[in-house]
C-alpha positions as CSV (number, residue, x, y, z in Angstrom):
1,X,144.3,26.3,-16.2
2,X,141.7,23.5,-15.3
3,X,138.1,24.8,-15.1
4,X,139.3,28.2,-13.6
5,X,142.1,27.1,-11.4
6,X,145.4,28.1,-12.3
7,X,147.4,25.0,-10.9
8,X,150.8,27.2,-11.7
9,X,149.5,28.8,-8.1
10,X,149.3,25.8,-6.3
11,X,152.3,25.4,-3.4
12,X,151.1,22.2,-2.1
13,X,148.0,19.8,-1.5
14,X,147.4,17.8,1.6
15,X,146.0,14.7,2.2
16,X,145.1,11.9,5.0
17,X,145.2,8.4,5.0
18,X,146.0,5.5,6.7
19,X,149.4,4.4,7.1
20,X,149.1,0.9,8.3
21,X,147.3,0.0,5.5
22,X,148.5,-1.7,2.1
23,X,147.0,-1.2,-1.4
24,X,148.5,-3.9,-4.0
25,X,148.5,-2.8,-7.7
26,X,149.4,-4.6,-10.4
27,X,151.4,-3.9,-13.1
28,X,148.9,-1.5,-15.3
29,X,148.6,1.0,-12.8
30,X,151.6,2.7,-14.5
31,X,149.9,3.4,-18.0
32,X,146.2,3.8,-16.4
33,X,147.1,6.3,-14.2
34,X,149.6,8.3,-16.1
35,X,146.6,8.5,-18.5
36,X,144.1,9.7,-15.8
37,X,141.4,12.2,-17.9
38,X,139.1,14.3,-15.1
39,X,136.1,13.8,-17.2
40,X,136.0,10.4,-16.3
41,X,135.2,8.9,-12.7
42,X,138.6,7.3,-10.7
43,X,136.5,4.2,-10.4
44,X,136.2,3.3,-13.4
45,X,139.5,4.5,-14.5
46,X,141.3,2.4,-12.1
47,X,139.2,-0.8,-11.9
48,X,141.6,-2.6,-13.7
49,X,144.9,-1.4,-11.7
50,X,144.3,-3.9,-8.0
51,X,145.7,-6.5,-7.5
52,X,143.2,-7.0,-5.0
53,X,139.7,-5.2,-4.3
54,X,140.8,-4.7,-0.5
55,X,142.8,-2.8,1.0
56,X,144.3,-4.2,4.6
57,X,142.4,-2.5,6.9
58,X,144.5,-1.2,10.3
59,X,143.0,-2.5,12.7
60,X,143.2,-6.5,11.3
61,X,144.6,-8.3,14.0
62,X,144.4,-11.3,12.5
63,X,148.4,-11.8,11.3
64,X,149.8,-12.8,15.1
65,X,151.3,-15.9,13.5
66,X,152.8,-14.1,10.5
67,X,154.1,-11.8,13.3
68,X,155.8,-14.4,15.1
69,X,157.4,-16.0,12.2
70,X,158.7,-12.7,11.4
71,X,160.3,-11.9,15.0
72,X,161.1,-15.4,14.4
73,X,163.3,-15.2,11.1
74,X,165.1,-11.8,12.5
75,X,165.8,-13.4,15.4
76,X,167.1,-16.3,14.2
77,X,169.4,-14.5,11.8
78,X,171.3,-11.7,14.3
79,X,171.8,-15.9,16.8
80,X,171.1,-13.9,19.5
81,X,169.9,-16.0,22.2
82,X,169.7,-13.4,24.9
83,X,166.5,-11.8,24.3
84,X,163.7,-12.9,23.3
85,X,162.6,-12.7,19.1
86,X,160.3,-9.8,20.0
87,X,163.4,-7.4,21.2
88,X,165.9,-9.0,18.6
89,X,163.2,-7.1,16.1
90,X,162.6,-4.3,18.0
91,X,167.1,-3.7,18.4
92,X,166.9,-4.5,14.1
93,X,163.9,-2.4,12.6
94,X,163.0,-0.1,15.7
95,X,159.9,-1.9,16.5
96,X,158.1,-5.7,17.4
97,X,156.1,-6.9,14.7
98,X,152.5,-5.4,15.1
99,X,149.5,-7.0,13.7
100,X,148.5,-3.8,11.4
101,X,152.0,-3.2,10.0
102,X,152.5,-3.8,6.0
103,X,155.0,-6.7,6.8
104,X,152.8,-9.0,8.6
105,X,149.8,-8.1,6.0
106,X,151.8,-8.8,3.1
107,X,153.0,-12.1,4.5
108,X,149.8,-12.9,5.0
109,X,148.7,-12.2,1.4
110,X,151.9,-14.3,0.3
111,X,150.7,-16.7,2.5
112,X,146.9,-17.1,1.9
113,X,146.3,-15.9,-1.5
114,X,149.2,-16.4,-3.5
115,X,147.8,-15.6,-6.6
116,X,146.7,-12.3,-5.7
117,X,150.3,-11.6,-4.1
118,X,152.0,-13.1,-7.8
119,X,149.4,-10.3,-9.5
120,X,150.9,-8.0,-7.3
121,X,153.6,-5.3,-9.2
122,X,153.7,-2.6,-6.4
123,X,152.9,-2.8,-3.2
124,X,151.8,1.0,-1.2
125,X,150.8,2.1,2.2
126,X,147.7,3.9,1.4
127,X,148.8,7.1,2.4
128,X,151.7,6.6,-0.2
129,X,148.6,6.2,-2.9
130,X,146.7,9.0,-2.0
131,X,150.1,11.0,-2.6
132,X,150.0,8.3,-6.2
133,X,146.7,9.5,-7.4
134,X,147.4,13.6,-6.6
135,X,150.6,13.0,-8.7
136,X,148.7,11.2,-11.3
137,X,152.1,10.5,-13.3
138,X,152.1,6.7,-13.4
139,X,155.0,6.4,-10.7
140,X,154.1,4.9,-7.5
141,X,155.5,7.4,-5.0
142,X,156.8,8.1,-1.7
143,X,154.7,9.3,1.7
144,X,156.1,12.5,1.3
145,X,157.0,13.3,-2.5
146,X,158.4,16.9,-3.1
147,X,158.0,17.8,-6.8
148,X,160.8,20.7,-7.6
């Protein structure tokens, strides 16, 4: 019992965040957040955990080239020369590369700031962190986790 709520009751709690955003956490966010204390702010707690202070935002549009170089690469690899690199993609991973997707972000990252991607440990959509922090257990998890 935590300050008069029995958590034994609790079925399940729900959340929203983005899901075209990226959150990259380095390799502390493990033992920080599987020592999370509730008498202490999250902020402060988890200052040290980022591998960078941003999070992608989903509506950056500024990774076309890193989408083309993607299309690019999957094309390239299935040698189809029938269709064009933006349907090769689409046949491979169901989709063309979009500007806000984590692929073209983290490219970008890898591409740009190198030493914040060689910080990097983890990488999450930000709705997979929000599910992270509720599970406060030191593993990074999935979208959906189901705890039995």
């Amino acid at each position: 019992m935590h300050r008069g709520l029995d958590f034994s009751r609790v079925k399940a709690i729900s959340g929203a965040a983005a899901q075209h955003a990226i959150v990259l956490l380095n390799s502390s966010y493990g033992a920080t957040s599987n020592g999370l204390s509730s008498t202490r702010s999250l902020k402060d707690q988890l200052s040290g955990v980022f591998s960078s202070p941003f999070a992608t935002n989903w509506q950056d549009s500024t990774t076309t080239k890193q989408c083309r170089e993607l299309e690019a690469a999957i094309a390239g690899a299935s040698g189809s020369s029938q269709k064009t690199p933006a349907e090769v993609m689409a046949q491979v991973t169901g989709s063309s590369a979009h500007e806000r997707f984590s692929g073209p972000q983290l490219k970008k990252v890898y591409q740009t700031n190198r030493e914040t991607f060689d910080k990097t440990d983890r990488v999450c959509i930000l709705s997979a962190f929000l599910t992270t922090l509720l599970c406060a257990d030191g593993e990074v998890k999935a979208v959906d986790e189901v705890s039995s």
